[in-house]
N, C-alpha and C positions, 0 to 999 in steps of 0.2 A: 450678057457678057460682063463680067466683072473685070476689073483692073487689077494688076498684080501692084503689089504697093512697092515696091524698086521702079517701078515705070514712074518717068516725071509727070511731072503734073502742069498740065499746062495754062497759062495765064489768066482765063477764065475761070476756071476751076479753084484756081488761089484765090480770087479776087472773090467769090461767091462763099468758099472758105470762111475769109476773114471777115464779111460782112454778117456773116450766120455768128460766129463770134462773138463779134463788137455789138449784135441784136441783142443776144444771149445778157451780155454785157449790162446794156442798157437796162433790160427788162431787171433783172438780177439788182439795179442800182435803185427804180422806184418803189421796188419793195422794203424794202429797209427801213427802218425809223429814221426819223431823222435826226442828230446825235443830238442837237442846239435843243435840247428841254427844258420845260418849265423850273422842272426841280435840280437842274443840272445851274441853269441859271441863276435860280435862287442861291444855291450853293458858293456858287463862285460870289455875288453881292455879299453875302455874308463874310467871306474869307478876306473879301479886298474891304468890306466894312470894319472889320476885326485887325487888320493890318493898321490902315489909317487910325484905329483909339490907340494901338500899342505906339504907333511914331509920334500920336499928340500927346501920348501921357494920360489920354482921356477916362480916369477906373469906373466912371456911371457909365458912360456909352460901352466898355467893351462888358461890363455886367448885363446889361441890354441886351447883346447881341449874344454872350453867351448863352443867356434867356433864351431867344427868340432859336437859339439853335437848337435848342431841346436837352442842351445841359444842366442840370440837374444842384442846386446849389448843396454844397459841402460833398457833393460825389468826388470819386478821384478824380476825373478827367476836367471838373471845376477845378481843384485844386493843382492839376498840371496847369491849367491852362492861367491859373493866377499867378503861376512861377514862372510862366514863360512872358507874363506879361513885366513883372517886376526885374525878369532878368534883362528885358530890351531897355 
């Protein structure tokens, strides 16, 4: 016998429900990467590296760091990135 789905559902059934769910849930959450990556981290070190030479004024340390970012000397994105440093 099946249920007709207008008929309530009764308290067990909700509660068995939402644990099949919140399992579902779980399962669904340890497969995933986990977001905190190596290169994700390195990224953000560099950005907050790059921040701190532009409020010391520092032009060898943020040349370094454009270096180390795989910016490319006299490309454009070197040369935005030296105008944004002489604009702060």
């Amino acid at each position: 016998m099946s249920k007709k789905e207008d008929e309530p559902l009764n308290v067990d059934e909700i509660s068995r429900e939402i644990a099949d769910v919140i399992e579902e849930e779980q399962r669904k959450g340890k497969r995933r990467r986990p977001k905190d990556t190596l290169e994700e981290r390195k990224k953000r070190k560099l950005a907050a590296d790059g921040l701190r030479a532009i409020k010391a004024k520092d032009a060898r340390t943020y040349g370094e760091i454009l270096r180390r970012a795989g910016i490319r000397e006299n490309s454009p994105e070197w040369k935005n990135a030296w105008k944004v440093f002489y604009a702060g």
